[in-house]
C-alpha positions in Angstrom: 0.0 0.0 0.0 1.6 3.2 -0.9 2.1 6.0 2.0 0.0 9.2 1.5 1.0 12.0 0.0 2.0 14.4 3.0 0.9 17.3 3.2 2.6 20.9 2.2 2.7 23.7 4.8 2.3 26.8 3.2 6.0 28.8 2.3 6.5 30.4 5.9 9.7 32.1 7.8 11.1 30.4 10.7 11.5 33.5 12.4 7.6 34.0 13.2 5.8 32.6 15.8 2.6 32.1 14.2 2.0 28.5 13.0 1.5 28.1 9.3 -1.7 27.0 7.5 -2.1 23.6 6.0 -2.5 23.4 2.4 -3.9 19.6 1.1 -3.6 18.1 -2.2 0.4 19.4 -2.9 3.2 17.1 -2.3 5.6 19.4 -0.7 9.2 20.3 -2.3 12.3 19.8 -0.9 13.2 22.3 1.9 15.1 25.7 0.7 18.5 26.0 2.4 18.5 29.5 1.0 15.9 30.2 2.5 17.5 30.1 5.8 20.8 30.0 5.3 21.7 32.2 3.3 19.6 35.3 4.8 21.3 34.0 8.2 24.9 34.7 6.7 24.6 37.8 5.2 23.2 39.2 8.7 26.2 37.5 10.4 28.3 39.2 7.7 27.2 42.6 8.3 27.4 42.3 12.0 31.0 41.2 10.9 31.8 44.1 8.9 29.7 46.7 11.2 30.4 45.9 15.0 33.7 43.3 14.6 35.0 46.0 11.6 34.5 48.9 13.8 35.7 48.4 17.2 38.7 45.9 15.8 39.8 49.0 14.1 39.2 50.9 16.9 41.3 48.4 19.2 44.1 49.0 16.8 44.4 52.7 17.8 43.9 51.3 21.8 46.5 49.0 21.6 49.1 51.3 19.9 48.4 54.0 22.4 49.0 51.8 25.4 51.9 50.2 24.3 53.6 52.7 22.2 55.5 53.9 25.2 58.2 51.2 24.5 58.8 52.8 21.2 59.2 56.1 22.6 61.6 55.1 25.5 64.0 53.4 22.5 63.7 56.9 20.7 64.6 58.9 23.4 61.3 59.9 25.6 63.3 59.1 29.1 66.5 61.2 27.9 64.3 64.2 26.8 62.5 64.4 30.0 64.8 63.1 32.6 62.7 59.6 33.7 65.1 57.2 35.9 64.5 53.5 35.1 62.2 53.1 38.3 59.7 56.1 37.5 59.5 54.4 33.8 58.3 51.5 35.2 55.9 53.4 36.8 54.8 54.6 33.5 53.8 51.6 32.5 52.2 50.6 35.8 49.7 53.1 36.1 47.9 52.6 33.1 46.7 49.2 34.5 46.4 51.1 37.3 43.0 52.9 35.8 42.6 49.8 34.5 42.3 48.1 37.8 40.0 50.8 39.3 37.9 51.2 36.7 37.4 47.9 35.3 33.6 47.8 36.5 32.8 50.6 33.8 32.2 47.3 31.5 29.0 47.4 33.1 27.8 50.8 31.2 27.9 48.5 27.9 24.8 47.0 29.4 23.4 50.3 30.9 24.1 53.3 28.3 23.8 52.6 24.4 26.4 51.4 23.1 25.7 53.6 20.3 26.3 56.5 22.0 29.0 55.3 24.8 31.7 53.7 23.1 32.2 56.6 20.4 32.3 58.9 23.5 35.4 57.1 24.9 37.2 56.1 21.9 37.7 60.6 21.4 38.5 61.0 24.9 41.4 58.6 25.1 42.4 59.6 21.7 42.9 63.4 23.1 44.7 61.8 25.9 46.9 59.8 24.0 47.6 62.8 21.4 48.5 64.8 24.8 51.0 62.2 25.8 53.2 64.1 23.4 53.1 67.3 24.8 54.4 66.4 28.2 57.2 67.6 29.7 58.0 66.3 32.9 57.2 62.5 34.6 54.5 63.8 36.4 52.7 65.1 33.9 53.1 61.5 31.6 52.2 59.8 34.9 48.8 62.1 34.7 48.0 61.4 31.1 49.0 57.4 31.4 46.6 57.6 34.4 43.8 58.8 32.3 44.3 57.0 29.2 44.2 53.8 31.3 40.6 54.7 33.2 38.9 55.6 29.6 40.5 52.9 28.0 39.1 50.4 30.4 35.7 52.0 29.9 36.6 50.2 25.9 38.4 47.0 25.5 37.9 45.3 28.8 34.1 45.2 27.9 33.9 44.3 24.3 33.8 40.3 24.5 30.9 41.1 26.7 29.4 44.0 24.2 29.7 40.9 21.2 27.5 38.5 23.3 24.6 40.7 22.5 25.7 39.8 19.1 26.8 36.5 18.5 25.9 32.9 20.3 28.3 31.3 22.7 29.4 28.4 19.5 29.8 31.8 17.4 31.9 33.5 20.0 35.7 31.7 19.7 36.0 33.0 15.9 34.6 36.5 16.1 37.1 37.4 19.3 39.8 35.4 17.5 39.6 37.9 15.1 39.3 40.8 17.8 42.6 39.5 19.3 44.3 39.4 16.1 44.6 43.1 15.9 46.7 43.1 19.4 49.7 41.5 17.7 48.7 43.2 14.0 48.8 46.4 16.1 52.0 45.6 17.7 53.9 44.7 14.8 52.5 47.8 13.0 53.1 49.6 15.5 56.7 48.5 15.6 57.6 49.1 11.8 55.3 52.4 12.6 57.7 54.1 14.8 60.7 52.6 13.4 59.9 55.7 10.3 58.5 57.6 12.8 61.2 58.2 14.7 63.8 57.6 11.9 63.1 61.2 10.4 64.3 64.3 11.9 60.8 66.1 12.9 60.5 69.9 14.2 59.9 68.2 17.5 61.3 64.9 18.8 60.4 61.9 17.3 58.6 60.2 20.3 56.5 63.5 20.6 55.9 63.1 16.9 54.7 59.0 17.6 52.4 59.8 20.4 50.6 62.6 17.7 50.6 60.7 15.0 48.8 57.5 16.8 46.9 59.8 19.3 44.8 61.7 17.0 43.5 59.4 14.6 41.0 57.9 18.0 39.1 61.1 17.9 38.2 61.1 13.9 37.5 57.0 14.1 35.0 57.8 17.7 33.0 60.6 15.7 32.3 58.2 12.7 31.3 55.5 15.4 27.8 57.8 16.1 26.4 57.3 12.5 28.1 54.0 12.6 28.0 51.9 15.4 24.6 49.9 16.8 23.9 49.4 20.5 22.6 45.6 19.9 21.3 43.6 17.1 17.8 45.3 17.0 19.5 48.6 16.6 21.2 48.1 13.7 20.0 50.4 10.6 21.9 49.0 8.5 19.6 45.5 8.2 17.1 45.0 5.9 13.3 43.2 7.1 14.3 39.6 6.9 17.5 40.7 8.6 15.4 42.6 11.4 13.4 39.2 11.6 16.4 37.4 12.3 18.2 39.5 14.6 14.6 39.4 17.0 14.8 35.8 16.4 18.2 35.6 17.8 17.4 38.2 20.8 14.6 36.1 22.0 17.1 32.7 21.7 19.7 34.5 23.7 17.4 36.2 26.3 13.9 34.6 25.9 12.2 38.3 25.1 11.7 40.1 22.3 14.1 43.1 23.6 16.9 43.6 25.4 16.7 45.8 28.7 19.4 47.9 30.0 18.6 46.9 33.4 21.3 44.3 35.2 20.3 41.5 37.8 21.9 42.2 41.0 21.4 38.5 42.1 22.8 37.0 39.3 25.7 39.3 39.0 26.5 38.4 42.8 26.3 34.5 41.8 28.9 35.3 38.8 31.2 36.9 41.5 30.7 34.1 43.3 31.1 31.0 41.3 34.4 29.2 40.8 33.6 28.5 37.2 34.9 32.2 36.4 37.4 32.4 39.2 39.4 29.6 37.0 39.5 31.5 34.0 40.3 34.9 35.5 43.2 33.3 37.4 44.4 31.9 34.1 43.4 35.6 32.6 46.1 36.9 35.3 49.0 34.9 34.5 48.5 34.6 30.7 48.7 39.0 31.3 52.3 38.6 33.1 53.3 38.3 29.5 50.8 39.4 27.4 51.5 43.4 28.8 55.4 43.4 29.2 55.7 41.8 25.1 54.4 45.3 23.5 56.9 47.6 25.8 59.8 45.2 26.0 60.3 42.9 22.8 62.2 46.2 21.4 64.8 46.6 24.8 64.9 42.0 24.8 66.3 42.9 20.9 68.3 45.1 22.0 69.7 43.1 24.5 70.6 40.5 21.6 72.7 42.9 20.0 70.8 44.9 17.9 70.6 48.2 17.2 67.3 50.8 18.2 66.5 50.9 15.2 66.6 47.6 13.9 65.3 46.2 16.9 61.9 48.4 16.4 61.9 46.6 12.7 62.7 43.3 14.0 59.4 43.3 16.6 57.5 43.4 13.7 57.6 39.5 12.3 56.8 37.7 15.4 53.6 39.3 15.7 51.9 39.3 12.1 52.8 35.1 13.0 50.8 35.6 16.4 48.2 37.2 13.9 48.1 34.4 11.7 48.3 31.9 14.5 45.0 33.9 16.7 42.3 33.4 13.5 43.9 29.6 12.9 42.5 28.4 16.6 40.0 31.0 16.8 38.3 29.4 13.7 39.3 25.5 15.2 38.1 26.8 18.7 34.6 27.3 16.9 34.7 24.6 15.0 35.4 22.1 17.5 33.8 24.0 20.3 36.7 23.8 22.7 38.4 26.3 24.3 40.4 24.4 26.9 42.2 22.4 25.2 43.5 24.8 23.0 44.5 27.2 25.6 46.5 24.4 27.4 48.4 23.8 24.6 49.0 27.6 23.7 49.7 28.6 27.1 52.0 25.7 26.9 53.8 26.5 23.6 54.5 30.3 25.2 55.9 28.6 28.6 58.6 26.9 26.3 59.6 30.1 24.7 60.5 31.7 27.5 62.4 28.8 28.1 64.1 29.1 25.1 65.3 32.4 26.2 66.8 31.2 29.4 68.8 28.1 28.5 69.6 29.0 25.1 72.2 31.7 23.6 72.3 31.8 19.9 70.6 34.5 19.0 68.7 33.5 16.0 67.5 30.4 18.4 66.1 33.1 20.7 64.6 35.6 17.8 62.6 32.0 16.8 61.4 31.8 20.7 59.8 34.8 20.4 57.6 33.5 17.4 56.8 30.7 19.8 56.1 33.6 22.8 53.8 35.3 20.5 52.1 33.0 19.0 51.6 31.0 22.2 50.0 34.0 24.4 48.1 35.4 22.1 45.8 33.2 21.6 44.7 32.5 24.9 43.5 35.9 25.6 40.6 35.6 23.0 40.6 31.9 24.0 40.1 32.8 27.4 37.3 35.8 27.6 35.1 33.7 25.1 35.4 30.7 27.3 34.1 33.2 30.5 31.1 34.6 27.9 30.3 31.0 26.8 29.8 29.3 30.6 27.5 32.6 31.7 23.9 32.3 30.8 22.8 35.8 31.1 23.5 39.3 30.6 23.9 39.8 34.2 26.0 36.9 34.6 28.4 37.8 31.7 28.8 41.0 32.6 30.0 40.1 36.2 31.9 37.6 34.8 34.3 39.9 33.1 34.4 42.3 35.8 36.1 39.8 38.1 38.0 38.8 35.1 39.0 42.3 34.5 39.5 43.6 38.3 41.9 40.4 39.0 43.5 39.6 36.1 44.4 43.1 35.1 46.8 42.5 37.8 48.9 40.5 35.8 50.7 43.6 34.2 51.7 44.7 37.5 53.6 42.1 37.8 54.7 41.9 34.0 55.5 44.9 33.6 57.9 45.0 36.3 59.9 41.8 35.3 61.9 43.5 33.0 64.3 46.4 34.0 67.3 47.6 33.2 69.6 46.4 35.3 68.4 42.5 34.3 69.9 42.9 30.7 70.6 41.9 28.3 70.1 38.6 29.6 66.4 39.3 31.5 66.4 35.4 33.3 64.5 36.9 36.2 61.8 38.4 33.7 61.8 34.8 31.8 61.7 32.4 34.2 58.6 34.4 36.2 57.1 34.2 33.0 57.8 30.6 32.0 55.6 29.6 35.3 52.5 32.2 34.5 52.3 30.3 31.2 52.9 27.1 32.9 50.3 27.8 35.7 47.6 28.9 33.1 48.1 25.6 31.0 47.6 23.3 34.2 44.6 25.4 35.4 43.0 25.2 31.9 42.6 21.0 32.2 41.1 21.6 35.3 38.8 23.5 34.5 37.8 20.6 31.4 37.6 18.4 34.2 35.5 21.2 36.3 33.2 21.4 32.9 32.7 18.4 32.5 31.2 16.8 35.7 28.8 20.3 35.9 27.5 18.9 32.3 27.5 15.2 33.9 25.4 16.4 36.2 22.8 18.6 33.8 22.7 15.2 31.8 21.9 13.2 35.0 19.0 16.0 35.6 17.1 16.5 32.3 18.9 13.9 30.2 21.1 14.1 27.1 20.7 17.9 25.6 18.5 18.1 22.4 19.9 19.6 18.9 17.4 22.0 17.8 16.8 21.8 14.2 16.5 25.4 13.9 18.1 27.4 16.4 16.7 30.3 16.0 13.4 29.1 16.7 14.0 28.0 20.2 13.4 30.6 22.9 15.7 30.8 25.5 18.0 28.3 24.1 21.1 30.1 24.7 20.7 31.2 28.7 22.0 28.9 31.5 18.0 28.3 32.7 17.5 26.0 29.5 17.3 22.5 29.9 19.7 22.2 26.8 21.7 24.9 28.0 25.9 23.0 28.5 28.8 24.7 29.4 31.4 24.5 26.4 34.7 23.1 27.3 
């Protein structure tokens, strides 16, 4: 006996709510992947090219302004204004300093429009980073690197948790693997950048010329942001209807309502604070820092410690990170694809802990130029790595947003210490600076397979509770799906 015909449900979008009528007497066609899929990647590929576009660029300009100071010092800036070793340590420290402080302001991301708030910080620390060139004592660079460290925590501390409202938690790894990248892109700009800044004679001295010339440039790229830049998904102009459709689909996946509020849950913020889940990660946030803050300022003085010239040793910084670049979007995109973020930070963490090694026990120098490709490449990852792991295992705004505040208030501690590893009177050699540095990355690759393990036996226990999770066919039809109150809700390793 042959099976009926089965019946054809009239062409509907999987975005409404509103069950479709029944139409008899059709047999029905096959299903349109276009019609989901591709409508679902163009609106991922303008959020790409909007939000990731904009504030990557953005971090470029942040990044060179916090760590061009190491530049400046090889050009002269501690010469020119009379700065002693200690007080340029100093220099360095207070930035994370305002850091430190004012870390909690990643909770305005949640509170003001992002629309409105971001550009509004990017110009202020752009004027403070243009004034860095004007000082003329340490006191007055102690001021500005004071300032430009508070605003610039008010930015890039909070913008893994400003892409949640973006992107789900198995979309996460890729997009701040490609934030990350610009840290070492920057750096190795920013490198070959002063190396002609400072090569030319200027009217005024080149390190007052390279704190201009990167300064500036914030306060043009924070104006554009107000036409530019969207608060959320549902506040983009730039989408079309079916795009609108599927950004409201999304918001009510990721918080179960149709909008998102710019109120915070106290309770849930105080559980976040609270649960050893993120206490893992941030401690792992803290050592992976030790390094990540001292490379920027003092791969040019660790060149010149191996011989080579000012000059060439600002040209030589260069290399190391456009591999670190390349390296970040490589387990970014495998982070995603595999959705696992321990792993890969073990063995990253792992691969920058025997660089540093290097650098100890060995003493040829193009031995030790090739540990920094391994330093590099092996710390930057793990900061992307890292933050996405502490957005993935938070199932709420609230929760997230805590999250990264304790991530932020401890383990932008970490420079503290790494910026401190380093001075003078260590070189050329630096042992002290490596070995402490050696055990951060060690530390953070032992800490990342316990908290697999940790990960693990929380999803044993969901699974004992309400049973394997269930694959929704389409995901942006299930509501709630992506907050930590879902029965299908897992923590991603």
């Amino acid at each position: 006996m042959d099976s009926p015909t089965p019946l054809c449900l009239a062409p509907t979008n999987s975005f409404l709510s509103s069950p479709p009528p029944i139409e008899t007497g059709r047999v029905c066609p096959p299903p349109s992947l276009d019609a989901r899929v591709v409508p679902k990647a163009r609106f991922l590929l303008k959020i790409d090219i909007i939000v990731l576009g904009y504030v990557s660029g953005a971090y470029i300009l942040a990044y060179m302004d916090r760590g061009n100071i190491g530049n400046a010092n090889v050009a002269g800036m501690s010469k020119d204004l009379g700065i002693t070793d200690g007080q340029y340590q100093w220099l360095l420290t207070v930035l994370y300093l305002g850091y430190i402080l004012f870390d909690w302001q990643t909770v305005f991301y949640k509170i003001f429009p992002a629309r409105y708030y971001v550009p509004t910080v990017i110009i202020i620390w752009g004027i403070i980073a243009g004034a860095c060139g004007a000082a003329q004592n340490f006191a007055g660079m102690l001021v500005l690197r004071l300032l430009l460290g508070i605003f610039e925590s008010a930015y890039a501390p909070g913008l893994a948790y400003f892409f949640s409202f973006f992107y789900y938690r198995k979309e996460m790894g890729r997009r701040l693997g490609w934030y990350v990248s610009i840290a070492p892109l920057a750096a190795s700009f920013a490198g070959a950048f002063a190396f002609f800044v400072t090569l030319h004679h200027h009217a005024i001295a080149g390190w007052r010329a390279l704190f201009l010339v990167e300064g500036l440039p914030a306060i043009a790229v924070g104006l554009f942001g107000y036409y530019w830049l969207p608060s959320n998904a549902l506040d983009c102009q730039f989408l079309n209807e079916t795009e609108r459709k599927i950004a409201a689909a999304r918001t009510i996946r990721q918080t179960g309502n149709r909008e998102r509020g710019h109120t915070v849950n106290l309770k849930d913020m105080l559980g976040s604070l609270l649960d050893l889940k993120n206490w893992v990660p941030t401690i792992i946030y803290f050592m992976m820092n030790v390094g990540y803050s001292s490379l920027p300022i003092y791969i040019p003085t660790i060149l010149q410690g191996m011989g080579y010239s000012s000059i060439h040793a600002q040209g030589l910084s260069a290399p190391p990170y456009l591999f670190a670049c390349l390296i970040v979007l490589l387990v970014g995109h495998l982070s995603d694809r595999f959705q696992r973020r321990g792993i890969f930070l073990a063995i990253c963490s792992g691969t920058g802990a025997i660089g540093y090694l290097v650098l100890v026990l060995v003493h040829n120098v193009g031995v030790k130029y090739f540990a920094l490709f391994l330093i590099t490449g092996g710390l930057y990852p793990c900061i992307g790595l890292v933050l996405s792991w502490v957005a993935n295992n938070n199932g709420s705004d609230s929760k997230r947003g805590a999250g990264f505040i304790l991530m932020n208030f401890v383990g932008q501690c970490g420079p503290l210490l790494g910026t401190h590893i380093f001075p003078a009177s260590q070189g050329p050699l630096y042992k002290k600076g490596f070995y402490i540095s050696f055990g951060a990355c060690t530390i953070a690759s032992c800490l990342s397979i316990v908290q697999i393990f940790q990960l693990m036996y929380l999803n044993k226990k969901l699974d004992e509770k309400y049973g394997p999770a269930r694959q929704a066919v389409h995901t942006e039809d299930e509501i709630g799906e992506e907050t930590d109150g879902n029965e299908n809700f897992r923590y991603i390793l």
